[in-house]
N, CA, C and O atoms as a printed pandas DataFrame, in Angstrom:
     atom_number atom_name residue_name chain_id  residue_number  x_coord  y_coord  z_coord
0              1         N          UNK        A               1  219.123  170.283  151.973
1              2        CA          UNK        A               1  219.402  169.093  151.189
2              3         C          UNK        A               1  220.694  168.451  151.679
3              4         O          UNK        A               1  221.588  169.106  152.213
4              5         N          UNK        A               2  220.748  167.117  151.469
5              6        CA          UNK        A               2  221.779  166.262  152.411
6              7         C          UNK        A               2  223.117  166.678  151.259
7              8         O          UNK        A               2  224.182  167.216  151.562
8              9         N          UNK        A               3  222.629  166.205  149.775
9             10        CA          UNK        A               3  223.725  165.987  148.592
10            11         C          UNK        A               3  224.858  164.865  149.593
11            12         O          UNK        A               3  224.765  164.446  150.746
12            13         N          UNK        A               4  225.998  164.646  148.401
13            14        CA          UNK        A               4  226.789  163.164  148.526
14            15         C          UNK        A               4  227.561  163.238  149.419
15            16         O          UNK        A               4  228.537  162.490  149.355
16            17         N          UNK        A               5  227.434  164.136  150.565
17            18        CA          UNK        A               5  228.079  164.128  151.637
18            19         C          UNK        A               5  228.653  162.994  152.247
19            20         O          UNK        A               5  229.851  162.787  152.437
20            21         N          UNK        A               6  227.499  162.134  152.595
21            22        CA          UNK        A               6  227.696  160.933  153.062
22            23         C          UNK        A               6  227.781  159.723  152.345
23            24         O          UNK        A               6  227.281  158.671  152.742
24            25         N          UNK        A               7  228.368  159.851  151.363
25            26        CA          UNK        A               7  229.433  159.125  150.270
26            27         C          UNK        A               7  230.657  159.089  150.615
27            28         O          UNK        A               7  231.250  158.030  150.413
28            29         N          UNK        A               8  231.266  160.026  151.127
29            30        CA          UNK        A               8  232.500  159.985  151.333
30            31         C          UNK        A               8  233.259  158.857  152.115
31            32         O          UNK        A               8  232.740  158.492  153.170
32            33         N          UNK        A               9  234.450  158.254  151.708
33            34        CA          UNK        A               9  234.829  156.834  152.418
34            35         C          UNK        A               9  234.496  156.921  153.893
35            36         O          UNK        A               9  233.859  156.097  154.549
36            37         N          UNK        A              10  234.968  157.919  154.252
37            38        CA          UNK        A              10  235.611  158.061  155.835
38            39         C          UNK        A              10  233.803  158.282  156.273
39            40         O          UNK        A              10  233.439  157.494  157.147
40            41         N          UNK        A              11  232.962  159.026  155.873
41            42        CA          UNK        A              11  231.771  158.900  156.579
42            43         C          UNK        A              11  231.091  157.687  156.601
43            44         O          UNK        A              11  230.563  157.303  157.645
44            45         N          UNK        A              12  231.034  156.952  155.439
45            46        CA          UNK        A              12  230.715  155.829  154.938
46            47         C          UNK        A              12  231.050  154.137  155.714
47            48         O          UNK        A              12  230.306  153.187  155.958
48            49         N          UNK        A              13  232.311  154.337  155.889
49            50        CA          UNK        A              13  233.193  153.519  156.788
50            51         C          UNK        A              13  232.882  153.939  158.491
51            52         O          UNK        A              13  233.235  153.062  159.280
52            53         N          UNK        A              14  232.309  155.093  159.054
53            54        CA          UNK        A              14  232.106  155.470  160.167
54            55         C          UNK        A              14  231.012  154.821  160.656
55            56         O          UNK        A              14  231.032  154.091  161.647
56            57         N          UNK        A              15  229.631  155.179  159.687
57            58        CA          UNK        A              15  228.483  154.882  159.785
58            59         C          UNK        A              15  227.996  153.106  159.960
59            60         O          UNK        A              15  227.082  152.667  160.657
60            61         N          UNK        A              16  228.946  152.338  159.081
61            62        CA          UNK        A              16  229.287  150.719  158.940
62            63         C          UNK        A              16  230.192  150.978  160.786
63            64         O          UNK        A              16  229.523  150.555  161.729
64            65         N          UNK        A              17  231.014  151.361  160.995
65            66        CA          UNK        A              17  231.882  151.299  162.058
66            67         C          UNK        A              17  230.522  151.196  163.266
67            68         O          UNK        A              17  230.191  150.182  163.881
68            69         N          UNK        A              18  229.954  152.446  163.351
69            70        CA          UNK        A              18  228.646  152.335  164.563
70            71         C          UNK        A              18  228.067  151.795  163.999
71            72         O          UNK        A              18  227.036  152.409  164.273
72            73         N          UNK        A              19  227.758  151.078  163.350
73            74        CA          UNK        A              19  226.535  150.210  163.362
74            75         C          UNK        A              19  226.772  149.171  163.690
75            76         O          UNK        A              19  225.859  148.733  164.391
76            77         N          UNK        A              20  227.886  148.208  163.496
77            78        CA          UNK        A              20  228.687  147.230  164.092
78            79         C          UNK        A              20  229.198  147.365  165.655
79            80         O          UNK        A              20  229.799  146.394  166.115
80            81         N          UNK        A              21  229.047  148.207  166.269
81            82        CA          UNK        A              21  229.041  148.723  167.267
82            83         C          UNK        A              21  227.937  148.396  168.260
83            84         O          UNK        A              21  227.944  147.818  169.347
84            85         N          UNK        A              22  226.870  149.027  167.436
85            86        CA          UNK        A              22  225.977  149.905  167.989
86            87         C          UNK        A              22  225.033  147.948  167.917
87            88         O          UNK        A              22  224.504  147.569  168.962
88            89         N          UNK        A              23  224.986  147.142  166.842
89            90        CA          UNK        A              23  225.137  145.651  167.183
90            91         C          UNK        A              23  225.149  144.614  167.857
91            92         O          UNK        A              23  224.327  143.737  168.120
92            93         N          UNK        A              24  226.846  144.952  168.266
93            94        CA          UNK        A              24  227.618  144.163  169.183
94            95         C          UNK        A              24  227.375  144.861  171.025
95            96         O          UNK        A              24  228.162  144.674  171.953
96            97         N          UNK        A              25  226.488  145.398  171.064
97            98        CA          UNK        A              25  226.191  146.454  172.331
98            99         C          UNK        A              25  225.081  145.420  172.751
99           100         O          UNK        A              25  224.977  144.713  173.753
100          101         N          UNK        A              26  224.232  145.586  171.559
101          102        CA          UNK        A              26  223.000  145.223  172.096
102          103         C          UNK        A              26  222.772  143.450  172.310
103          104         O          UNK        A              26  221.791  142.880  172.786
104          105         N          UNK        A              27  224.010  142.873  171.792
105          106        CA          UNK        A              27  223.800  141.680  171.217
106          107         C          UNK        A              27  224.450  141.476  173.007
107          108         O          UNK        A              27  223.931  140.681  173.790
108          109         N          UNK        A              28  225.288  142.102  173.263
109          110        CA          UNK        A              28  225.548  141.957  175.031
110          111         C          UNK        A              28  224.979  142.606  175.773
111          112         O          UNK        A              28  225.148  142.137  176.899
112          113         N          UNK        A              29  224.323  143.525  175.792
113          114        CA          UNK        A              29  222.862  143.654  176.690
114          115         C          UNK        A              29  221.814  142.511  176.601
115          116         O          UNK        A              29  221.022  142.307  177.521
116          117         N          UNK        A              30  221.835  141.819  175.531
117          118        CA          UNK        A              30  221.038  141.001  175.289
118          119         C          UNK        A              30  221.227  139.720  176.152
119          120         O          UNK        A              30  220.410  139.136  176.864
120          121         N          UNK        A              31  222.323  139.490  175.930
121          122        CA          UNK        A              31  222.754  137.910  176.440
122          123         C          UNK        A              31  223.242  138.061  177.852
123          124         O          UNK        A              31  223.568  137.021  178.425
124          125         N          UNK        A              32  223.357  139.388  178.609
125          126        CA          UNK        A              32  223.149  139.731  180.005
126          127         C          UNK        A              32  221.662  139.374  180.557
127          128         O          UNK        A              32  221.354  138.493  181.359
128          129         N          UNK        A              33  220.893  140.244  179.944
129          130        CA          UNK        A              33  219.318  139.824  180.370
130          131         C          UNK        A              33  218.696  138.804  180.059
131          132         O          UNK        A              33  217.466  138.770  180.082
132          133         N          UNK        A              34  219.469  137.752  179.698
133          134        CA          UNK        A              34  218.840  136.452  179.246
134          135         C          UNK        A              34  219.660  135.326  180.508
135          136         O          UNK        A              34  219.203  134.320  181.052
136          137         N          UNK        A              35  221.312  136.147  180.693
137          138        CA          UNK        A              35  221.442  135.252  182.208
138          139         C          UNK        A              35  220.909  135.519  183.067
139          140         O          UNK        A              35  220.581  134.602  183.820
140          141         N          UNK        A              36  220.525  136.962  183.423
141          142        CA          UNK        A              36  220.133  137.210  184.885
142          143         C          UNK        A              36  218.362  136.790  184.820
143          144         O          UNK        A              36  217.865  137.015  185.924
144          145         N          UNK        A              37  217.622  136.402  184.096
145          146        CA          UNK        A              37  216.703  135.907  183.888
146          147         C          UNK        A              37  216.421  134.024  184.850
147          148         O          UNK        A              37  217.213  133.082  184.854
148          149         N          UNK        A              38  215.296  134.092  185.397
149          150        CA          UNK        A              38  215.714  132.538  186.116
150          151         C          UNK        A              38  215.386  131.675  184.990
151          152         O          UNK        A              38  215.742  130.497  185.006
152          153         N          UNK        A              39  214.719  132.181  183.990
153          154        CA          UNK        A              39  214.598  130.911  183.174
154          155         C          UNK        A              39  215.683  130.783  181.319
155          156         O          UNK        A              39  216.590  131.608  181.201
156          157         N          UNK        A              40  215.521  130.073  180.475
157          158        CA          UNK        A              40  215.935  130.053  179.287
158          159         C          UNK        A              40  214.626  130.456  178.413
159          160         O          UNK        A              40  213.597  129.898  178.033
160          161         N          UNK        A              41  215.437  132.162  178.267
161          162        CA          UNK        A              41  214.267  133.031  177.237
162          163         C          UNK        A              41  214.037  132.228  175.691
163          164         O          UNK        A              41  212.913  131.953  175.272
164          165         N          UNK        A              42  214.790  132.042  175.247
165          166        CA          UNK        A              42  214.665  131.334  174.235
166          167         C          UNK        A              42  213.498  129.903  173.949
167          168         O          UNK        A              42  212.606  129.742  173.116
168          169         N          UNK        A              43  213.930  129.185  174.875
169          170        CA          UNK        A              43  213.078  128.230  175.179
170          171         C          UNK        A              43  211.545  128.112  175.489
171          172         O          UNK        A              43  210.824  127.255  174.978
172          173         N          UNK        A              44  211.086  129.156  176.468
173          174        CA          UNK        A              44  210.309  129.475  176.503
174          175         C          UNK        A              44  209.795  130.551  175.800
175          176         O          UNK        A              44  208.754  130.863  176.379
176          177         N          UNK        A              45  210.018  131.423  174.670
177          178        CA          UNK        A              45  208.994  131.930  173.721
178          179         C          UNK        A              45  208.906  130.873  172.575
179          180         O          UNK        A              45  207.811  130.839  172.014
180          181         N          UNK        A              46  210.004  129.869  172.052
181          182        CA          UNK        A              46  209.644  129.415  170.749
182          183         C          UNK        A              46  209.462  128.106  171.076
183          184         O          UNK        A              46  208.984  127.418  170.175
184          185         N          UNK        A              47  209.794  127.373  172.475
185          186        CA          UNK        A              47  208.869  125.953  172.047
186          187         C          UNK        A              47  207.881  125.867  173.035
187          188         O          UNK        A              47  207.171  124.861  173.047
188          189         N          UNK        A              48  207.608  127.317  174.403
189          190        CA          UNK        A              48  206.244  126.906  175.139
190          191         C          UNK        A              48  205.651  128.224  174.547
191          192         O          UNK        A              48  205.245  129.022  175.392
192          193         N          UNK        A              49  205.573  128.459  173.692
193          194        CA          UNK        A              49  205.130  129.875  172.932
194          195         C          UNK        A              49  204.562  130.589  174.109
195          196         O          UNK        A              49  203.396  130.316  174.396
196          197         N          UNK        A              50  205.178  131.432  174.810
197          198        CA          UNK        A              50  204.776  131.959  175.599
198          199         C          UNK        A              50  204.757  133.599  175.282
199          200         O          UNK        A              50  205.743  134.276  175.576
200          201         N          UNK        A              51  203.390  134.292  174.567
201          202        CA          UNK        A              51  203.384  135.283  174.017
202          203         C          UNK        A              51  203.897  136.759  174.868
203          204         O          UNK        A              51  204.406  137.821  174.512
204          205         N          UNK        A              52  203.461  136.179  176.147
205          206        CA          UNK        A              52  203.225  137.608  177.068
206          207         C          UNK        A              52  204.969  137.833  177.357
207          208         O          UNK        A              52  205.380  138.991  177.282
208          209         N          UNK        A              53  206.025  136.658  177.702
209          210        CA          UNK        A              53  207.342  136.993  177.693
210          211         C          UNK        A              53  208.304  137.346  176.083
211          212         O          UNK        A              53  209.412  137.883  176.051
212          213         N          UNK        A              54  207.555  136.901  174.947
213          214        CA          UNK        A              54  207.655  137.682  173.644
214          215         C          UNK        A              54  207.776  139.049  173.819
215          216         O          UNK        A              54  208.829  139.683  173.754
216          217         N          UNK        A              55  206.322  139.625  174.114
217          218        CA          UNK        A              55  206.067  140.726  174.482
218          219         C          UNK        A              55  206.965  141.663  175.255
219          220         O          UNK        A              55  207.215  142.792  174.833
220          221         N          UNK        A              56  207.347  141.290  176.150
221          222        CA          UNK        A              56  208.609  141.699  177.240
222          223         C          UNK        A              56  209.698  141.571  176.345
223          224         O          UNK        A              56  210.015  142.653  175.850
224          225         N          UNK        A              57  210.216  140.830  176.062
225          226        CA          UNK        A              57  211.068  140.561  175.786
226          227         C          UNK        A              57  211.822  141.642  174.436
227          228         O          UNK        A              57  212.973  142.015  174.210
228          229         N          UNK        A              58  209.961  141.951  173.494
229          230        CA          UNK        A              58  210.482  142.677  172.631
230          231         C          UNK        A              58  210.358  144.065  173.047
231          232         O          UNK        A              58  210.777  145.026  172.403
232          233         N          UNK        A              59  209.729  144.113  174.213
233          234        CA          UNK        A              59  209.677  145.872  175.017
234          235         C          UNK        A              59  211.288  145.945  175.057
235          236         O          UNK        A              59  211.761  146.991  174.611
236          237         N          UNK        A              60  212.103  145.071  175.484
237          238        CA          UNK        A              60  213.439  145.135  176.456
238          239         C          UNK        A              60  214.268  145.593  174.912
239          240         O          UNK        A              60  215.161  146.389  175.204
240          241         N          UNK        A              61  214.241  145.405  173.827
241          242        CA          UNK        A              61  215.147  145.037  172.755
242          243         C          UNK        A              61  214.883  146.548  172.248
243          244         O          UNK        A              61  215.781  147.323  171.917
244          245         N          UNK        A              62  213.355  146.867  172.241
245          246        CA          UNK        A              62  213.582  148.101  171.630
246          247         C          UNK        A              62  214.138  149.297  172.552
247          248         O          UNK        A              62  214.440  150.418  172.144
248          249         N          UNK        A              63  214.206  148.882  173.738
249          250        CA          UNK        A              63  214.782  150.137  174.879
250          251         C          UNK        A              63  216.074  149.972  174.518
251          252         O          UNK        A              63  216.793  150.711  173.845
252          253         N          UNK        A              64  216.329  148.799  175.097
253          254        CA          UNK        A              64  218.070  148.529  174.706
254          255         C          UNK        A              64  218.494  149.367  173.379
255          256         O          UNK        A              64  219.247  150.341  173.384
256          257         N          UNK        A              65  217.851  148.787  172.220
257          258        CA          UNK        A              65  218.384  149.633  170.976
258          259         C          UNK        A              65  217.759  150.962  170.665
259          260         O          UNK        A              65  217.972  151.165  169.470
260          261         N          UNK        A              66  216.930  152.194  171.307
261          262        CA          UNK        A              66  216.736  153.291  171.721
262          263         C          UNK        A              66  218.294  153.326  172.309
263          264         O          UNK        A              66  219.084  153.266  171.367
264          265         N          UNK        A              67  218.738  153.379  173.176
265          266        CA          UNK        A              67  219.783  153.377  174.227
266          267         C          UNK        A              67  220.872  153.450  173.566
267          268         O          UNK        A              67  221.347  154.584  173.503
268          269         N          UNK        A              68  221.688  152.265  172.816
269          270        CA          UNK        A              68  222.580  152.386  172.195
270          271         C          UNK        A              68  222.823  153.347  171.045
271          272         O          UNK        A              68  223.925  153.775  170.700
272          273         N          UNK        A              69  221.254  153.723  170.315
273          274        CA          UNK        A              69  221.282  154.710  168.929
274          275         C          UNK        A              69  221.325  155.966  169.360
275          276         O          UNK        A              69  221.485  156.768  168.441
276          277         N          UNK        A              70  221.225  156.512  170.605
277          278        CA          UNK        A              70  221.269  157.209  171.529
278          279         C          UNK        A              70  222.852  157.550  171.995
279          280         O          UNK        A              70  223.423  158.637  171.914
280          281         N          UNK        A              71  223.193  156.727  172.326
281          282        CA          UNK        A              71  224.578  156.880  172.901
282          283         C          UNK        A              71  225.365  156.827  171.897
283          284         O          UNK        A              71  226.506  157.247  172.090
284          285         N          UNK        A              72  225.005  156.291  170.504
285          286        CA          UNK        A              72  226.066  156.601  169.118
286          287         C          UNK        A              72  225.942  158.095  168.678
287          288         O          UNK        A              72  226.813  158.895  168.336
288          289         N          UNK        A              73  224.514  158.229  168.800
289          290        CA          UNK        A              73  224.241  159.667  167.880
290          291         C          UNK        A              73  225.483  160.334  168.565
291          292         O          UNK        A              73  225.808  161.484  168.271
């Protein structure tokens, strides 16, 4: 059983600490693979709805954030 362990400020404040972290990681992995990309990802999934780079795009996000929850644990 876990009990209020993780109540405590300092765990509490840790867990908020990596996650803001763990965030700001992916939010710049993110905006790396969107320069080195030749085109504007954005653009092309939401105004030429282009499903199959969706697709990619959301393969890349869940590796990335595997990766970082990984490297916090």
């Amino acid at each position: 059983m876990m009990g209020i362990e993780w109540l405590r400020p300092a765990a509490f404040l840790g867990s908020i600490l990596y996650a803001l972290i763990g965030v700001v990681v992916f939010w710049l992995c993110f905006l790396i693979v969107d320069k080195i990309t030749p085109y504007d990802l954005w653009a092309e999934i939401v105004e030429k709805q282009n499903r199959a780079l969706a697709l990619v795009v959301a393969a890349m996000c869940l590796g990335i954030s595997i990766i970082v929850a990984a490297a916090i644990h």
